[in-house]
N, C-alpha and C positions, 0 to 999 in steps of 0.2 A: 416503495423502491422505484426509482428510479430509470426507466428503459428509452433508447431512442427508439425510433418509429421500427427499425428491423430487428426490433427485439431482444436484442443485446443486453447484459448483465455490466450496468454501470457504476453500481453503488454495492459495497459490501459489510451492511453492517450489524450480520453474523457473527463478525470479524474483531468485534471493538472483545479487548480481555486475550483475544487470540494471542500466540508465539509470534515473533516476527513470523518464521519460518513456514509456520500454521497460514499466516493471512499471503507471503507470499505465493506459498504452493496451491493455494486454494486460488487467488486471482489468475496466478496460469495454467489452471487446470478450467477455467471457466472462460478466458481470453486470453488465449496465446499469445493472439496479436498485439498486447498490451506490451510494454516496458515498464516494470514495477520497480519504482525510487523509492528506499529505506532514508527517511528525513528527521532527523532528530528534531522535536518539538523548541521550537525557538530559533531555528537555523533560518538566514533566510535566504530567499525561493525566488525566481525569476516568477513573472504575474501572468506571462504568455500562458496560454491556453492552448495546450497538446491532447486529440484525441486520442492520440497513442498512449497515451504517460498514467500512470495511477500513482500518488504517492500516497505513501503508507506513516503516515505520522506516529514515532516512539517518543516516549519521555519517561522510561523506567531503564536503569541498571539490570541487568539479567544475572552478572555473572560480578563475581569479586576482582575487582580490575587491578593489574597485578602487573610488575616488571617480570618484563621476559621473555 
């Protein structure tokens, strides 16, 4: 895993099979200071590099998507 120099928790992959909801609350329970971006797999992504930003790559349906 991954750590810069003051020891911080960069890389979570605990996380891979996790809920969205699982991997987001678990990254801000471990860095606040993050902004955690839900990115649907294939979308695309500005290539700038934010040490603030973690995204969170999905590519599964969860729920039966429905009018309504």
């Amino acid at each position: 895993m991954s750590k810069p120099c003051d020891g911080a928790k960069t890389e979570w992959p605990e996380l891979v099979g996790r809920t969205i909801k699982e991997a987001e609350e678990k990254i801000k329970a471990d860095r606040p200071d993050l902004k955690v971006v839900i990115v649907p797999v294939g979308s695309v992504v500005t290539q700038e590099v934010d040490l603030n930003r973690v995204r969170v790559w999905v590519d599964t349906v969860a729920e039966v998507p429905k009018i309504g």
